[in-house]
RODO-2510 file (C-alpha; in nm, 4 decimals, decimal comma):
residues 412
     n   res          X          Y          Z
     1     x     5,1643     4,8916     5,1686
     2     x     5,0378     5,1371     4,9747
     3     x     5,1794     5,5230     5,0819
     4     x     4,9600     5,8066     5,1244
     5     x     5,0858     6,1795     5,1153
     6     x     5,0937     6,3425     5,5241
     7     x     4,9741     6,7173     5,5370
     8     x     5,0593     6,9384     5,7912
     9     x     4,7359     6,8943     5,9548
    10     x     4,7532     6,5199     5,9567
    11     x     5,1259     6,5466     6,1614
    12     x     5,0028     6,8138     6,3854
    13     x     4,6873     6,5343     6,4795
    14     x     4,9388     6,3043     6,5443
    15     x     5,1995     6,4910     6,7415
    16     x     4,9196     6,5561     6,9873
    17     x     4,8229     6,2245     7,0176
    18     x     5,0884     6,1135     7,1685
    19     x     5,0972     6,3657     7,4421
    20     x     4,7469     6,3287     7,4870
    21     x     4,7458     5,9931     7,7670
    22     x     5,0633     6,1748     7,9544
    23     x     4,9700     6,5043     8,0007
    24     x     4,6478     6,3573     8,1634
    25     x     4,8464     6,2253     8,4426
    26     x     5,0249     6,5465     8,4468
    27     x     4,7507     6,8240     8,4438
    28     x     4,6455     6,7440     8,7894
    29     x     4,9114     6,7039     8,9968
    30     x     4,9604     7,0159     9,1719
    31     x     4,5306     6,9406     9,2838
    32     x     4,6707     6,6009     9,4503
    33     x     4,6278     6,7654     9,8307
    34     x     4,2699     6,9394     9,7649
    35     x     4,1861     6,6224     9,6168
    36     x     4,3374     6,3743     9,9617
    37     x     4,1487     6,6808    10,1359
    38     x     3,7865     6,7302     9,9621
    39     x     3,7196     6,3323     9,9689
    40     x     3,8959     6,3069    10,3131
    41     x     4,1133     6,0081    10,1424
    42     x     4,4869     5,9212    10,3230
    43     x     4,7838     6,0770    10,0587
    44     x     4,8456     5,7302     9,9822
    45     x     4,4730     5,6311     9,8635
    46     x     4,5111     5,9711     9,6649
    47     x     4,8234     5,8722     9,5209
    48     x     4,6645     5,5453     9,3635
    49     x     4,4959     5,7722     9,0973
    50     x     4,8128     5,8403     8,9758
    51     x     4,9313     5,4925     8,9634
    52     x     4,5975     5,3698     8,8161
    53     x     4,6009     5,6046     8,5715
    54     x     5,0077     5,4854     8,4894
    55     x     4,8413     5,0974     8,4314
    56     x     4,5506     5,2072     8,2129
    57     x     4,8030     5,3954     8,0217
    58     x     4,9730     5,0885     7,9541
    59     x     4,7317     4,8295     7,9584
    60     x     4,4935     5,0487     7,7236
    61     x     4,8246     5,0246     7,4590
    62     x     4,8461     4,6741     7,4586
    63     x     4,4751     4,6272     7,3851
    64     x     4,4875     4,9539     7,1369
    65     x     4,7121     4,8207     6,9344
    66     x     4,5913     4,4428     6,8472
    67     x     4,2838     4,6379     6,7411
    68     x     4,3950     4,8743     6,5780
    69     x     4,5845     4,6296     6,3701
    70     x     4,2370     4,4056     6,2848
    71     x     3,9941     4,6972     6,2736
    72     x     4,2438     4,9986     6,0989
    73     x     4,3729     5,2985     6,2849
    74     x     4,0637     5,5061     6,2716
    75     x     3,7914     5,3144     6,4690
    76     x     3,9578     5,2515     6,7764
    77     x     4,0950     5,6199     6,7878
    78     x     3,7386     5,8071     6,8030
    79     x     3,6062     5,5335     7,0370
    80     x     3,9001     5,5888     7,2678
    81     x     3,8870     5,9376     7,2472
    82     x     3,4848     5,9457     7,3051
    83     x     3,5245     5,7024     7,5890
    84     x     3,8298     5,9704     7,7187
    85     x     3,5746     6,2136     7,7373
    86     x     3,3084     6,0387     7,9312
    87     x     3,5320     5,9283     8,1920
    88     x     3,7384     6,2738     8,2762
    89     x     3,3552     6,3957     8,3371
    90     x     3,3162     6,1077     8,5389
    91     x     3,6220     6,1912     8,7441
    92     x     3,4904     6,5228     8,7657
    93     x     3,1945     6,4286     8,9290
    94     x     3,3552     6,1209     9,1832
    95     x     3,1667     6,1620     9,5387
    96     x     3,4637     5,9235     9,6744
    97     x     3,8323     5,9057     9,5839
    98     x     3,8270     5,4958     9,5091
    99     x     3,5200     5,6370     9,2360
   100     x     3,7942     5,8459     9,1341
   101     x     4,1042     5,5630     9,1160
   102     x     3,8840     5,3605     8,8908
   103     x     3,7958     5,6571     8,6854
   104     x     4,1112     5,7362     8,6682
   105     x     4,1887     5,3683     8,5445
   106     x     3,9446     5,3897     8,2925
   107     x     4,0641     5,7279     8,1755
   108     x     4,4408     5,6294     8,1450
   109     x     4,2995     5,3051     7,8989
   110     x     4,1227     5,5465     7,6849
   111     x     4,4320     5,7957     7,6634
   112     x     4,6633     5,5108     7,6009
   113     x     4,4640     5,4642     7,2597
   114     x     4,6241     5,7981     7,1377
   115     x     4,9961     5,6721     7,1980
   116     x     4,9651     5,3511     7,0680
   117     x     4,7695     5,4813     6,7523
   118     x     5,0013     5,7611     6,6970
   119     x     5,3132     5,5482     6,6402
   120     x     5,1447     5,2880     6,4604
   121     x     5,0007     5,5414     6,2096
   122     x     5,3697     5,7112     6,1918
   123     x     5,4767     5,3394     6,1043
   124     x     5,1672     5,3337     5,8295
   125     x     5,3134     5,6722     5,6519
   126     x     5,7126     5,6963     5,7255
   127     x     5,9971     5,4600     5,7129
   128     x     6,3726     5,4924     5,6605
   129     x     6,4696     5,8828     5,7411
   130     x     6,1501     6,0296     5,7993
   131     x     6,0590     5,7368     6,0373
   132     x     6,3422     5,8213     6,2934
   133     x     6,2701     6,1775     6,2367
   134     x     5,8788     6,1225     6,3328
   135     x     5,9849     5,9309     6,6471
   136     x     6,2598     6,1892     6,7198
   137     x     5,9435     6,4824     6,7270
   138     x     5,6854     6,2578     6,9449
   139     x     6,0132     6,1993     7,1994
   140     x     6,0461     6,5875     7,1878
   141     x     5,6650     6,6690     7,2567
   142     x     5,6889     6,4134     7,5261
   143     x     5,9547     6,6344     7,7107
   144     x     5,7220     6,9712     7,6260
   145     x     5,4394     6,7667     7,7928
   146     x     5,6479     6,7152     8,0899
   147     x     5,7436     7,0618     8,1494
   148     x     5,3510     7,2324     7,9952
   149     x     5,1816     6,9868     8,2110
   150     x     5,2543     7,0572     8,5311
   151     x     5,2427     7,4209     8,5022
   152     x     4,8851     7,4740     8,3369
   153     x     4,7234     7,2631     8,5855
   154     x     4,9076     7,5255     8,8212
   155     x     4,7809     7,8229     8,6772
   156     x     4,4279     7,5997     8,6301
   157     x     4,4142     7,5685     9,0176
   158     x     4,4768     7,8959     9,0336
   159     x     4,1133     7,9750     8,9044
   160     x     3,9088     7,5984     8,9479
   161     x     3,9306     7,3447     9,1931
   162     x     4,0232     7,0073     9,0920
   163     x     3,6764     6,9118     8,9458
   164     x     3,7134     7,2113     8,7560
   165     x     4,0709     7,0326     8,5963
   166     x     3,9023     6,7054     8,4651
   167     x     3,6274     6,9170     8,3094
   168     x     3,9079     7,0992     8,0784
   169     x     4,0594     6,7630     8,0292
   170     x     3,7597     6,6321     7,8703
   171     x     3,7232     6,9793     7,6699
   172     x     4,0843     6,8825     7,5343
   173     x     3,9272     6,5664     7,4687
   174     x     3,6331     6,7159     7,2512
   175     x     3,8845     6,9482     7,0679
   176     x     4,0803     6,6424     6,9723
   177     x     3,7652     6,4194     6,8700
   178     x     3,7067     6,7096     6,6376
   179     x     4,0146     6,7190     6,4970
   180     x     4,0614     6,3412     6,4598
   181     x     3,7236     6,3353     6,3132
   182     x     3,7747     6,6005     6,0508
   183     x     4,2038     6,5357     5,9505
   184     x     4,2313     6,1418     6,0811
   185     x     4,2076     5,9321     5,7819
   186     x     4,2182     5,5744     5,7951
   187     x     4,6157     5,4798     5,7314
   188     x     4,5793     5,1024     5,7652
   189     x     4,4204     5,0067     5,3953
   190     x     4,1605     4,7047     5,4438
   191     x     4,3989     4,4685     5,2538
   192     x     4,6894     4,5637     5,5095
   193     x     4,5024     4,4640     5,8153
   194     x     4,5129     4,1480     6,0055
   195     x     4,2752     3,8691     6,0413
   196     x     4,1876     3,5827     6,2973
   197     x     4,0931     3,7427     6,5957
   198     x     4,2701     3,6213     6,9659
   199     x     4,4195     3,3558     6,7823
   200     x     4,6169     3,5627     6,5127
   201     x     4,7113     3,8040     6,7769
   202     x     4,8551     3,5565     7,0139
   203     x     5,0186     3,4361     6,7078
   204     x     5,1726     3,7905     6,6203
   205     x     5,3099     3,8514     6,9862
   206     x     5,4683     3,5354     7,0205
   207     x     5,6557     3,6075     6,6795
   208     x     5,7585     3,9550     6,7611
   209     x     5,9209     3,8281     7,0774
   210     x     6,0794     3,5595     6,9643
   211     x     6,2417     3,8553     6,7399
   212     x     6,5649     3,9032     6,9376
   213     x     6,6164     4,2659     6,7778
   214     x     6,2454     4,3407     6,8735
   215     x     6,2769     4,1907     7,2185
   216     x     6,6038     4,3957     7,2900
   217     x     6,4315     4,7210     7,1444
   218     x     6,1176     4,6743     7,3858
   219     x     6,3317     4,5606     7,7151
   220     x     6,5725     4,8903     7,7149
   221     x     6,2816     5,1122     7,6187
   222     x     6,0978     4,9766     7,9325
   223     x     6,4972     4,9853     8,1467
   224     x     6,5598     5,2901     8,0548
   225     x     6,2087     5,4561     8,1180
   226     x     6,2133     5,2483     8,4907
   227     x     6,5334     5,5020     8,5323
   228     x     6,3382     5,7906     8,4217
   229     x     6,0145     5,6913     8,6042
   230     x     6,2492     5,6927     8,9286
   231     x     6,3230     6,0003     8,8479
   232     x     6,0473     6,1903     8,8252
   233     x     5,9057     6,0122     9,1088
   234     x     6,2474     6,0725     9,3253
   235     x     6,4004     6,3833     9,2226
   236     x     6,1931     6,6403     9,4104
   237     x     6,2948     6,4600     9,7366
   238     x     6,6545     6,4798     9,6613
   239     x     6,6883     6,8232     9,4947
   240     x     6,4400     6,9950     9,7932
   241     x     6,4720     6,7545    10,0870
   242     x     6,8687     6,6744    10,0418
   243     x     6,9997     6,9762     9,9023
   244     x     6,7352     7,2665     9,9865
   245     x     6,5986     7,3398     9,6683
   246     x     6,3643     7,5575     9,7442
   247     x     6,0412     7,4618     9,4827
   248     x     6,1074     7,7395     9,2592
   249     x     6,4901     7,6151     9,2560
   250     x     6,3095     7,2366     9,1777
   251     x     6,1172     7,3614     8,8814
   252     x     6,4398     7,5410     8,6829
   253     x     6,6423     7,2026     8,7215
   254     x     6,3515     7,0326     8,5989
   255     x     6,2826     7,2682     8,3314
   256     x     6,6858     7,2177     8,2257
   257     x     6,6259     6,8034     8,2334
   258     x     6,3371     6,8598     8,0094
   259     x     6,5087     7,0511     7,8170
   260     x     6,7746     6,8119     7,7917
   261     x     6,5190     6,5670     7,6807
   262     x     6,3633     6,7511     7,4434
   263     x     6,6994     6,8743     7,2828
   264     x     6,8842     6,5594     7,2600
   265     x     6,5285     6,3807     7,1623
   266     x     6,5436     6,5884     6,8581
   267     x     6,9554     6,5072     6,7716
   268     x     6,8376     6,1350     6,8227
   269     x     6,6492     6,1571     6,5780
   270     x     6,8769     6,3275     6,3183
   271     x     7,1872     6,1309     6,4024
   272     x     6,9770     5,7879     6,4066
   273     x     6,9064     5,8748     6,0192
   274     x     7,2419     5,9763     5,9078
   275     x     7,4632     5,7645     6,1386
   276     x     7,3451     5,4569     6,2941
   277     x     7,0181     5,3669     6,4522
   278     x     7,1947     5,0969     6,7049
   279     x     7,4678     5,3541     6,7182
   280     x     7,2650     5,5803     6,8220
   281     x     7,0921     5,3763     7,0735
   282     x     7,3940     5,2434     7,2029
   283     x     7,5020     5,6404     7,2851
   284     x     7,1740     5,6753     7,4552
   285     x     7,2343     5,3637     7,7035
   286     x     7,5784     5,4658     7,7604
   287     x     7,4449     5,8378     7,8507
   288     x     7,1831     5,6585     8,0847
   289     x     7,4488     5,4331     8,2561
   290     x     7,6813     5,7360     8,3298
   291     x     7,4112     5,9761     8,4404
   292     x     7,3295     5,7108     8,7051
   293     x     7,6518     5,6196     8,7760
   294     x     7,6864     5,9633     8,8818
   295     x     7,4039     5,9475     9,1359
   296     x     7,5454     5,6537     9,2775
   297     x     7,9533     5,8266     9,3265
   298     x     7,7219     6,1117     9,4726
   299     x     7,5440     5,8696     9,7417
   300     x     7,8965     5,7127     9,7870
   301     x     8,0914     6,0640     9,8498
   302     x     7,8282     6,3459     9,8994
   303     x     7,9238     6,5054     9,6007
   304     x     7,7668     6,8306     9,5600
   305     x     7,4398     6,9898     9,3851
   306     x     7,6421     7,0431     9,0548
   307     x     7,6984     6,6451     9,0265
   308     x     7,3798     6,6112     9,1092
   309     x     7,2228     6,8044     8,8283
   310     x     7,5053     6,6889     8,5748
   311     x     7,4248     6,3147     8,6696
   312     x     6,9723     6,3666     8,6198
   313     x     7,0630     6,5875     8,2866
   314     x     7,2767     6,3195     8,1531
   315     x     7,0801     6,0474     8,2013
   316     x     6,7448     6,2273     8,1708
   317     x     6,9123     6,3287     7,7637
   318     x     7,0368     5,9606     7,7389
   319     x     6,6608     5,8484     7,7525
   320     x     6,5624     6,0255     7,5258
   321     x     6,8779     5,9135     7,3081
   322     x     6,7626     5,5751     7,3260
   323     x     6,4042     5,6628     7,2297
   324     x     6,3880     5,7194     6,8478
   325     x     6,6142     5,4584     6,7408
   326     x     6,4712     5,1801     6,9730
   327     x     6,0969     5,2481     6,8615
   328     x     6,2075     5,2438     6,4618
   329     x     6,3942     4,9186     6,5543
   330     x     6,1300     4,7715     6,6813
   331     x     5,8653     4,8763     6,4371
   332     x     6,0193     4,8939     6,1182
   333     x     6,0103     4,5337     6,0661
   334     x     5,6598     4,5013     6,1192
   335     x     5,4496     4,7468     5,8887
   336     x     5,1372     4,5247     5,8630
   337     x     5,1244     4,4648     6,2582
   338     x     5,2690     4,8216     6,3769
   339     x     4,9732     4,8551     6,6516
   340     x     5,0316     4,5378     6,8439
   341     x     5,4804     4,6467     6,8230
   342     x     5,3632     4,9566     6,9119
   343     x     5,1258     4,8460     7,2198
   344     x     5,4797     4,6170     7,3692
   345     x     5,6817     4,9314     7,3908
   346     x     5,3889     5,1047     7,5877
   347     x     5,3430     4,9199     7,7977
   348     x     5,7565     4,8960     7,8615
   349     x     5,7232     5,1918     7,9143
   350     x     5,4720     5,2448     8,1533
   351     x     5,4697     4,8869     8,3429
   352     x     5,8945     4,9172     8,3668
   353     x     5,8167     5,2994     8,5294
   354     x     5,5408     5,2150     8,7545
   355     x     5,7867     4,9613     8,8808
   356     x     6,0644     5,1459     8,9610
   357     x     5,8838     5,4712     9,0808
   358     x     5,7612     5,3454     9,4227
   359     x     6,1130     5,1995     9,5079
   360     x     6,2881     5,5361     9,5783
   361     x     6,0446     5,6023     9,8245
   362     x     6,1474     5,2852    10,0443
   363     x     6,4746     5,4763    10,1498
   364     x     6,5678     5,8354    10,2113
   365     x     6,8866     6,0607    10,0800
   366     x     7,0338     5,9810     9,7490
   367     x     7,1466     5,6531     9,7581
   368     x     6,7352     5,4781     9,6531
   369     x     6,7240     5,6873     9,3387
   370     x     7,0592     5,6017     9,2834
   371     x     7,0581     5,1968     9,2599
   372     x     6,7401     5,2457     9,1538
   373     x     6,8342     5,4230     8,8086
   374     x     7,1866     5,2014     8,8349
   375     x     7,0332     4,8950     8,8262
   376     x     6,7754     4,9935     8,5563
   377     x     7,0320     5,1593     8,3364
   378     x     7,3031     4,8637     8,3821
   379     x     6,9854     4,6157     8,2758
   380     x     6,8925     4,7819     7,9723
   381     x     7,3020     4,7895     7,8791
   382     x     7,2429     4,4060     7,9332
   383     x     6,9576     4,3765     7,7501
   384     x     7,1339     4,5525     7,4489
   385     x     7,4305     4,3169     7,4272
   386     x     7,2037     3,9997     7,4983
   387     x     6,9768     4,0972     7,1865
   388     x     7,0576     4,3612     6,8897
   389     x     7,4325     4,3697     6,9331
   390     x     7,3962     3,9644     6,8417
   391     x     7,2243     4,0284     6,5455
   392     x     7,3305     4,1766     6,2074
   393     x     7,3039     4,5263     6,1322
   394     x     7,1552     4,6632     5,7744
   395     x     7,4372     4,7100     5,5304
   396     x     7,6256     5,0542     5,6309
   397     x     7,4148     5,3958     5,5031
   398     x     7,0641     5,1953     5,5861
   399     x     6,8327     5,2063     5,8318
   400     x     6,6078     4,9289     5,9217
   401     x     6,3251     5,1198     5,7839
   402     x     6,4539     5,1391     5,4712
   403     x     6,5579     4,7771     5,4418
   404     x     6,2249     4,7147     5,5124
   405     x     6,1017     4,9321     5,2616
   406     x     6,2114     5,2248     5,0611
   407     x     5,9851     5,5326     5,0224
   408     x     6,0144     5,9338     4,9248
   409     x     5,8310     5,9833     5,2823
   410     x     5,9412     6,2927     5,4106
   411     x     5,8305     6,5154     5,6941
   412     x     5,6828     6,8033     5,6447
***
C-alpha cells in the first residue's frame, strides 16, 4: 500500500471525524425535557431518540465501512456527511417526537460514517508507532467530546430552544463537508480496494472473525465500553440520588472521569508503542475490573463518596487504556480491508453500550451499576484470555503494525 505524506490539516479533518457521530448524541441532552414537553411525548418515548440515535451510530459503521473498503474512503464520507446535514434539519423541523426518533436514527447512521472512516483512513496512513499514537489522540478527543458536549448544548439552550440545537448541528455538519471537501483526499488507492460486492464482504467478515486476535480485540472493546455505557447512563443517579451530589457537584466528578479518560487515553497510546500493545491492553482490563470491583465492595459495605469516585475514575481511565492498543490490534492486520475491521469495533462499541445502559435503571442504589460494570469488565478479562493471550505475540520491540508493515509514518 502505497504511503502518502499527512499534513496538519489532513489530521485535524480526521480528529474531528471521529467526534463528529458522538457529540451529536451529546449536544442535546440538556433539551431532553423541552423536547418530552413541546411534542407532549412520555420521558420514555423522548428517551428513544437517544437510543435510536446509539443504533444508527453503530449500524451506520458496519455499513460505512464495507463501503468504504469497495468504493475508497472519500465517497462514502461526503455522502454521509451531506445526508448528516439533511436529517439534523429534519429533526429540527419534527411536528411529532416518533418523526424525531427516526430522524434521529437516520442522523446517528450518517454520523457513524465519520467514525468508521476516520480509523480506517488512520489505518490507510499510519502503522507501527504512529498508529497507536493516532488511536491514542481519537480516544483523547472522545473524552473532550464527552465533557464539550454536554456543556455547549447548555449554554446553546441558554439562547435557542431545541430546534434551534439541530440547526447548529447541521451548521457543524456544513463546516465539516467543507473541510472534508477541500483537505479529504482519497487514502484508499483504486488498486488497494476490494472487489465482489455482498459476496466478498461476507467473505471478509467471516475471515476477520475467525481471527482469534481480531475477535478478542472487538469483544473487550465492546465489554469494556458496556461498563462505560453503564456508566454514563448510571452515574448521575448514584453520585446525586445516593450520595447528594448536588448537579454542580455531578459535573466536577464527571469532568475528573473525563479527564481521567482523556489523560490515560493519551499514556495508552505512548506506552502501547514503546512497551507492549497486549501489555498495554491487558493494564487497561485490569484497571476496568478493579474500578468495578470497587463499585461492587461499595454496594456490599456502603463505602463512602471517595470510593465511589476512586472506583468510576479507575475504571472510566482503564477504558480508555484498553482503547488504543485493542483498535491497532485489530486493524493492523488488515490494511486493505481497514473499513469493514473498523465498522466491527463500532458497532462493539455502541451495540455492547446500548446494552448495558438500560440495565442500571432496573434497580436503584449502587448495587445495578455495580454488577452491571462487574460483569462487563470480568467478560472482557475473559474474552482476553480466551483469544489474544492464546496467540503469539510479535517478536519483543514490535508492534503488530509494524510486523505488518514498516513505514517512516509519523504524526505530526
Amino acid at each position: 500500500m502505497r504511503r502518502q505524506p499527512v499534513g496538519r490539516a489532513l489530521a485535524v479533518v480526521l480528529s474531528l471525524l471521529t467526534i463528529f457521530g458522538p457529540i451529536s448524541m451529546d449536544l442535546y441532552l440538556p433539551v431532553l425535557p423541552a423536547i418530552t414537553s413541546e411534542l407532549r411525548s412520555a420521558t420514555s418515548t423522548a428517551q428513544l431518540t437517544v437510543t435510536a440515535c446509539l443504533l444508527g451510530l453503530a449500524l451506520g459503521q458496519l455499513i460505512a465501512g464495507p463501503l468504504s473498503d469497495r468504493f475508497g474512503r472519500r465517497r462514502p464520507l461526503l455522502v454521509g456527511v451531506v445526508a448528516y446535514i439533511a436529517v439534523s434539519l429534519l429533526c429540527a423541523a419534527s411536528p411529532t417526537v416518533e418523526t424525531l426518533v427516526a430522524a434521529r436514527f437516520v442522523q446517528g447512521l450518517a454520523g457513524g460514517v465519520g467514525i468508521v472512516i476516520a480509523q480506517a483512513a488512520g489505518r490507510d496512513l499510519y502503522s507501527g508507532g504512529a498508529l497507536l499514537r493516532y488511536f491514542g489522540r481519537l480516544t483523547v478527543l472522545g473524552g473532550l467530546a464527552a465533557i464539550v458536549g454536554p456543556l455547549i448544548g447548555g449554554q446553546l439552550a441558554s439562547v435557542t430552544d431545541w430546534r434551534g440545537i439541530f440547526v447548529f448541528l447541521a451548521a457543524v455538519g456544513a463546516v465539516i463537508l467543507a473541510a472534508c471537501a477541500l483537505v479529504f483526499h482519497e487514502t484508499l488507492s483504486a488498486e488497494d480496494r476490494v472487489a465482489g460486492g455482498l459476496a466478498q464482504t461476507g467473505r471478509d467478515m467471516r475471515r476477520l472473525l475467525a481471527d482469534p486476535v481480531f475477535l478478542g480485540a472487538v469483544l473487550v472493546t465492546g465489554f469494556v465500553n458496556a461498563a462505560l455505557f453503564a456508566y454514563l447512563s448510571g452515574a448521575t443517579f448514584v453520585l446525586q440520588g445516593v450520595y447528594g451530589l448536588s448537579p454542580q457537584g455531578y459535573s466536577y466528578a464527571f469532568g475528573l472521569n473525563s479527564a481521567g479518560f482523556m489523560v490515560f487515553g493519551f499514556l495508552a497510546g505512548r506506552a502501547g508503542e514503546r512497551w507492549s500493545e497486549r501489555g498495554t491492553l491487558l493494564v487497561g482490563i485490569a484497571m476496568v475490573v478493579a474500578g468495578a470491583g470497587g463499585l461492587l465492595a461499595t454496594a456490599a459495605w456502603e463505602l463512602p463518596l471517595a470510593a465511589v469516585i476512586g472506583s468510576l475514575l479507575t475504571m472510566v481511565s482503564g477504558v480508555a487504556v484498553t482503547t488504543p492498543p485493542a483498535t491497532s490490534l485489530a486493524l493492523a492486520g488488515y490494511p486493505e480491508i481497514a473499513g469493514t475491521a473498523s465498522s466491527f469495533l463500532g458497532v462493539a462499541r455502541f451495540a455492547f453500550g446500548g446494552v448495558a445502559a438500560p440495565l442500571v435503571g432496573l434497580g436503584t442504589g449502587v448495587a445495578p451499576l455495580a454488577l452491571v460494570t462487574i460483569i462487563a469488565a470480568a467478560s472482557g478479562a475473559l474474552a482476553y484470555v480466551a483469544t489474544i493471550r492464546r496467540t503469539s505475540a510479535p517478536p519483543p520491540g514490535v508492534t503488530s503494525g509494524d510486523a505488518v508493515e514498516l513505514t517512516p509514518a509519523t504524526l505530526d
